[in-house]
Steps between C-alpha positions, in 0.01 A plus 500: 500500500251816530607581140386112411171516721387772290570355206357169569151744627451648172387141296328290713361150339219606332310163566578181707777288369681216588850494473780232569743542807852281426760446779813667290244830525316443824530393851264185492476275827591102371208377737181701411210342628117597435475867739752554523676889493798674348578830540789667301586840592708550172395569155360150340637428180243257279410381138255580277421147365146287381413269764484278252862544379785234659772570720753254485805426694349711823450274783241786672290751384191709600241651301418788670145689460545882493212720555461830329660834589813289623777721415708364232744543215526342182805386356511368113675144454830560397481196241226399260269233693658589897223568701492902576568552911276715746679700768229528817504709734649411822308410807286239346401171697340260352289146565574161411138378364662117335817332486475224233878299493585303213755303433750725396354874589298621825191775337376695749177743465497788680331833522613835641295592848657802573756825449704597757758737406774616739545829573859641392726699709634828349 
């Protein structure tokens, strides 16, 4: 984990992004309401995806807000037109700022409040 720490230190997001958090890749809470906090003390695996592209067939997602000098790594899409994914750090807790539920999917907005990584044990 040290080893991935580091790595995850050396490129920080260079800006503020937002990126898309999917159950399958993320612990999401089902009932998110406006406020509300989620902490996960893992690494957070996410999407680099427009906000204006779709996401079908996913009853919940977030769109999370990322500020810059989060640690993060890049990973290329393995197929032509998959969205690349973002490896954050872990620690990160973030804020529930709208939950809009439609019909078929729950979209929640979020932003990240704060980093708190745990301390590992040699």
């Amino acid at each position: 984990m040290a080893e991935i720490d580091e790595t995850l230190e050396l490129r920080p997001t260079p800006e503020a992004i937002v990126v898309t958090l999917v159950p399958t890749s993320a612990r999401i809470p089902t009932a998110l309401t406006q406020g509300d906090r989620v902490f996960e003390p893992s690494y957070l695996m996410s999407f680099l995806m427009g906000l204006s592209e779709p996401v079908e067939d996913i009853p919940l997602l977030v769109r999370l807000s990322v500020p810059a000098g989060t640690p993060a790594l890049f990973q290329e899409p393995a197929l032509p037109g998959n969205p690349g994914t973002l490896l954050l750090a872990r620690g990160i807790e973030w804020e529930v700022m709208r939950v809009v539920k439609l019909p078929s999917q729950t979209m929640v907005t979020a932003r990240v409040i704060e980093r708190r990584p745990q301390q590992l044990r040699d």
